[in-house]
C-alpha positions, -999 to +999 in steps of 0.1 A: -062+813-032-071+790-003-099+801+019-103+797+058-122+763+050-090+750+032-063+758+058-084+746+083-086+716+068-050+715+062-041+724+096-066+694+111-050+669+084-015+685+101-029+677+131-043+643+125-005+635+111+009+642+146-014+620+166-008+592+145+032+596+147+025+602+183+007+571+191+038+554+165+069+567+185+046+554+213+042+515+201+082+518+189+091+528+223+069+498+239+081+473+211+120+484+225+112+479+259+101+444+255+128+434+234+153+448+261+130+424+284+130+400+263+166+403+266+172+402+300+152+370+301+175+356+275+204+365+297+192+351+330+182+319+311+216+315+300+227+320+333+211+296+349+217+275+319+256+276+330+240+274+368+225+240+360+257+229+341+280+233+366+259+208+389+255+185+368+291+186+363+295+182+400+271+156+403+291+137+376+322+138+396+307+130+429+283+102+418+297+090+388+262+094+369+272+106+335+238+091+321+218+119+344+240+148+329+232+135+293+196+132+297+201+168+313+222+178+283+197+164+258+165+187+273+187+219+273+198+218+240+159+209+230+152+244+247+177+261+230+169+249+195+130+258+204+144+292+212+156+299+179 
């Protein structure tokens, strides 16, 4: 038969249980919103990503300097590979 000392020590143990899953849910729900961030970020990158292509396409066409959209070319796909 379990005495007042033993619930009571079941019911802190209890207790102790729901603080940490508390403070768990907690870091999950933190770790989710920087990965929607994290996200976001990737989306406006890749949006400027087109941005910056589009000029240099432009530029191309208007200047004839196909040598500037290369270089350009070269040091975006360098950021996407260091990206992944």
């Amino acid at each position: 038969m379990s005495t007042l000392t033993d619930i009571a020590d079941e019911l802190k143990q209890i207790s102790d249980y729901a603080a940490e899953a508390k403070a768990i849910r907690m870091m999950q729900a933190e770790m989710i919103d920087q990965l929607r961030k994290v996200k976001e970020n990737q989306s406006n990158l890749q949006e400027q990503i087109k941005t910056i292509r589009s000029i240099l396409c432009y530029i191309d066409r208007e200047i004839g300097d196909g040598c500037l959209r290369t270089k350009v070319e070269d040091v975006i796909k360098k950021m996407q590979e260091d990206q992944q």
